[in-house]
C-alpha positions as CSV (number, residue, x, y, z in Angstrom):
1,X,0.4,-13.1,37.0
2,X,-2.3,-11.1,35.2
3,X,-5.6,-10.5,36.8
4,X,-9.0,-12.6,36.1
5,X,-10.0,-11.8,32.1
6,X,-13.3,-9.1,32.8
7,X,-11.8,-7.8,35.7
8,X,-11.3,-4.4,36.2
9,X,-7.9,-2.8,37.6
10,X,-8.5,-1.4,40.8
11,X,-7.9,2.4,41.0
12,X,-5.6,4.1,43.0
13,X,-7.7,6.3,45.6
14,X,-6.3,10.2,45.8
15,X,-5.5,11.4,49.0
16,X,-8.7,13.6,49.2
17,X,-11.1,10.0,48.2
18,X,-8.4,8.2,50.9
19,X,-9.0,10.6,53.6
20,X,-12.4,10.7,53.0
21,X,-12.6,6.6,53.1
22,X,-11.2,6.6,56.6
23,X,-13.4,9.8,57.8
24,X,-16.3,7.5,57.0
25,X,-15.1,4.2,58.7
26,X,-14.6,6.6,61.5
27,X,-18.0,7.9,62.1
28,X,-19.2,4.4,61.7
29,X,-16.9,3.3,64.7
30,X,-17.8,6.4,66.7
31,X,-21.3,6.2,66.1
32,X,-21.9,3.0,67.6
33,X,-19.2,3.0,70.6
34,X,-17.5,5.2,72.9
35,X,-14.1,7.5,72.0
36,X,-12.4,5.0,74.1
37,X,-13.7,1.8,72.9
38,X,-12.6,2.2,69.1
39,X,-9.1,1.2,68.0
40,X,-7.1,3.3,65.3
41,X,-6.0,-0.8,64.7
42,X,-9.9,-1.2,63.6
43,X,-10.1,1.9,61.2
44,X,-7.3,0.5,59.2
45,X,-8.3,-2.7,59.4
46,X,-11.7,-2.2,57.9
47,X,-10.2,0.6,55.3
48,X,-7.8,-2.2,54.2
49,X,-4.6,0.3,54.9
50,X,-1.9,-0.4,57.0
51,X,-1.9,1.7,60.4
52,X,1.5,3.7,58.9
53,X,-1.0,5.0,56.5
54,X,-3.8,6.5,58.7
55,X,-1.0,7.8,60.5
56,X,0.1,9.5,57.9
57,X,-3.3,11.1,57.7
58,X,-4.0,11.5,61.3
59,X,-0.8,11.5,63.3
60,X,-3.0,10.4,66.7
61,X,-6.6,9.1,67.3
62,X,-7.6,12.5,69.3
63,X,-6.8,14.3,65.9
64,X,-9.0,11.6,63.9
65,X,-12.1,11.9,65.6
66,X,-12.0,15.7,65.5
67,X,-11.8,15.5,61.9
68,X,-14.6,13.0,62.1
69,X,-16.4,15.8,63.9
70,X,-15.3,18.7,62.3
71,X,-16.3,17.1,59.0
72,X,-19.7,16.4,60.0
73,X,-20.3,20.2,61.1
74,X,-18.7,21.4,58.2
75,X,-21.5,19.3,56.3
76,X,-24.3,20.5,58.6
77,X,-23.5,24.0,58.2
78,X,-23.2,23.9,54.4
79,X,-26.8,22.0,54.0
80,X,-28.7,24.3,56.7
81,X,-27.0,27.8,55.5
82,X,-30.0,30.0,55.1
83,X,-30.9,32.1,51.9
84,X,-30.4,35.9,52.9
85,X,-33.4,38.1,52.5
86,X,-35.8,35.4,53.2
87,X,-38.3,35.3,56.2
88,X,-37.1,32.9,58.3
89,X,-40.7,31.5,58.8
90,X,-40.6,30.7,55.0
91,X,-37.5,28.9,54.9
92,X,-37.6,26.9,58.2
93,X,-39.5,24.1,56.7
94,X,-37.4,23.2,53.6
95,X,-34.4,23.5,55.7
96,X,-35.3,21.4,58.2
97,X,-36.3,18.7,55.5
98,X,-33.2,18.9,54.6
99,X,-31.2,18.6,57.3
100,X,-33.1,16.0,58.3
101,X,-32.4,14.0,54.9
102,X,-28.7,14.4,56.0
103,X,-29.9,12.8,59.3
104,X,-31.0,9.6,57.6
105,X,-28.7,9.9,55.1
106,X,-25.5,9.9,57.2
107,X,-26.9,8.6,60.8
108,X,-23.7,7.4,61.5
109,X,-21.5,10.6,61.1
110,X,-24.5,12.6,63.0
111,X,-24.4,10.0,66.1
112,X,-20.6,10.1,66.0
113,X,-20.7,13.7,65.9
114,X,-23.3,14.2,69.0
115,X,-20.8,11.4,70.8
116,X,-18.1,14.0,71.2
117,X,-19.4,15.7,73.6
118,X,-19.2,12.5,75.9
119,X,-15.9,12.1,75.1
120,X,-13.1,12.3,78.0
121,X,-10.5,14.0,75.5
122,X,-11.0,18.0,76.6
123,X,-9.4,18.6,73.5
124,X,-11.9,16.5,71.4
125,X,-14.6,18.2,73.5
126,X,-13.8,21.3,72.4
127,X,-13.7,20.9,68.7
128,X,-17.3,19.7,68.8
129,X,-18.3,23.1,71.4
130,X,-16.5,24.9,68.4
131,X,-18.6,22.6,66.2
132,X,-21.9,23.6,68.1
133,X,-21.2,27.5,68.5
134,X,-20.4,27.6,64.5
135,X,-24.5,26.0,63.9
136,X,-25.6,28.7,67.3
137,X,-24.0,31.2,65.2
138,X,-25.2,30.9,61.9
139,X,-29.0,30.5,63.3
140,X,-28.7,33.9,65.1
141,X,-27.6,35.4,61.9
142,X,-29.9,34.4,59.7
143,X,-32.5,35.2,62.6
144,X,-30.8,39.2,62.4
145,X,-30.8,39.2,59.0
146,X,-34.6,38.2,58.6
147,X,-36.7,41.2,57.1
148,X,-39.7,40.3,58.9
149,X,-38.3,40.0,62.7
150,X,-36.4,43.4,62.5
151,X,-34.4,43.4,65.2
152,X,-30.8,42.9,66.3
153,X,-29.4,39.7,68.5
154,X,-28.3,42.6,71.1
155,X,-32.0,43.6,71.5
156,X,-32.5,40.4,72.9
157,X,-29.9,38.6,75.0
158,X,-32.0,35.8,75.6
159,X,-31.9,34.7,71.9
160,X,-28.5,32.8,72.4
161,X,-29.9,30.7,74.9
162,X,-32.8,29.9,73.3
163,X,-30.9,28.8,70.4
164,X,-28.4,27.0,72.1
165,X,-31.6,25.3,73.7
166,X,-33.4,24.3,70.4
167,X,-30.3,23.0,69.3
168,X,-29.9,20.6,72.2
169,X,-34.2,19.9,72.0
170,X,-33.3,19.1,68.3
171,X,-30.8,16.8,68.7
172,X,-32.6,15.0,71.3
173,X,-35.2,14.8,68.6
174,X,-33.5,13.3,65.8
175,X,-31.3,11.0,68.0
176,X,-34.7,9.5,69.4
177,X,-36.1,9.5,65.5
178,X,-32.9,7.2,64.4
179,X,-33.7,5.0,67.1
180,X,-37.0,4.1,66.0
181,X,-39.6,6.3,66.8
182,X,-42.7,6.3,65.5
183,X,-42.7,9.0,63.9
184,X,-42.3,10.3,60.6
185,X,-39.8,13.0,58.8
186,X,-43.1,15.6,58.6
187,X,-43.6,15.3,62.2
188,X,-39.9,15.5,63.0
189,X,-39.6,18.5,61.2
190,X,-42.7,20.2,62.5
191,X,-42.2,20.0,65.7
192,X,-38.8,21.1,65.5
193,X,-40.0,24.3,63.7
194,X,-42.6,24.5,65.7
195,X,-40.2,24.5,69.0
196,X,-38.1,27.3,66.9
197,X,-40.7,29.5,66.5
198,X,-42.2,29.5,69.9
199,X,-38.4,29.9,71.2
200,X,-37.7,33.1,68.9
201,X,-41.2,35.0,69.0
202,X,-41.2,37.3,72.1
């Protein structure tokens, strides 16, 4: 029988737009409960697909929530990437605005991201460490490659832990932020810069 007069066929998602569908219910489910409390059955459920399909996609739930994780880092990577040749002192602000518009933008994907490090999976553990060193990394490289610091990460082995600590201090931050603190994105992000710059200047 043909469809309501006015209504429009529905299109056929493409596996990229189907993948990306489930991603999403994903980090909603991860965001608000524990690795062990969410069901594959409740992914497929709320994505309207049958569970043959998401296992199709993702053959188990271990390799679904790293993807969940690896996509969020892959998108918090690209938005924070740093312009080369540019004091880092000059771009820390605009970057941190917008990483924090990805924050509020895609709260759930960031909580569900953070919440793999509780997870009891070792293996889903150690996508998001991978996950973490990748953002540790690309800090201490634009930090190198700033023409106003002038010095290498060697000259100061301390620099990795300091970063690795303003990560944590920053996602401590923002996790207290989407809860409801009274405070606004400008204060967010200048105390995060501000705890930056105090951890990198010797």
């Amino acid at each position: 029988m043909a469809g309501k007069q006015g209504e429009r066929p529905r299109r056929r998602l493409s596996t990229e737009e189907r993948r990306e569908q489930l991603l999403s219910v994903g980090a909603c489910l991860f965001s608000e409960s524990p690795y062990d409390d969410v069901w594959i059955e409740q992914v497929a459920e709320i994505a309207g697909v049958s569970r043959g399909l998401l296992y199709h996609y993702f053959p188990t739930k271990r390799d679904f929530f790293a993807a969940v994780v690896e996509r969020e880092s892959k998108r918090m990577l690209r938005m924070t990437a740093a312009v080369p040749g540019i004091p880092v002192r000059e771009q820390l602000g605009a970057g941190l605005d917008t990483f924090l518009g990805y924050v509020e933008e895609h709260a759930h994907g960031f909580r569900a991201f953070h919440r793999a490090d509780a997870a009891g999976d070792q293996a889903v553990r150690k996508v998001y460490q991978q996950a973490l060193a990748a953002q540790e990394r690309q800090i201490i490289e634009a930090l190198a490659a700033d023409p106003e610091l002038g010095w290498a990460p060697e000259d100061r082995p301390e620099l990795r832990i300091a970063v690795r600590g303003w990560l944590a201090f920053t996602t401590a931050v923002c996790l207290e932020w989407l809860r409801g603190a009274e405070l606004t994105r400008e204060q967010v992000r200048d105390l995060c810069a501000r705890a930056l710059l105090g951890a990198i200047t010797p």
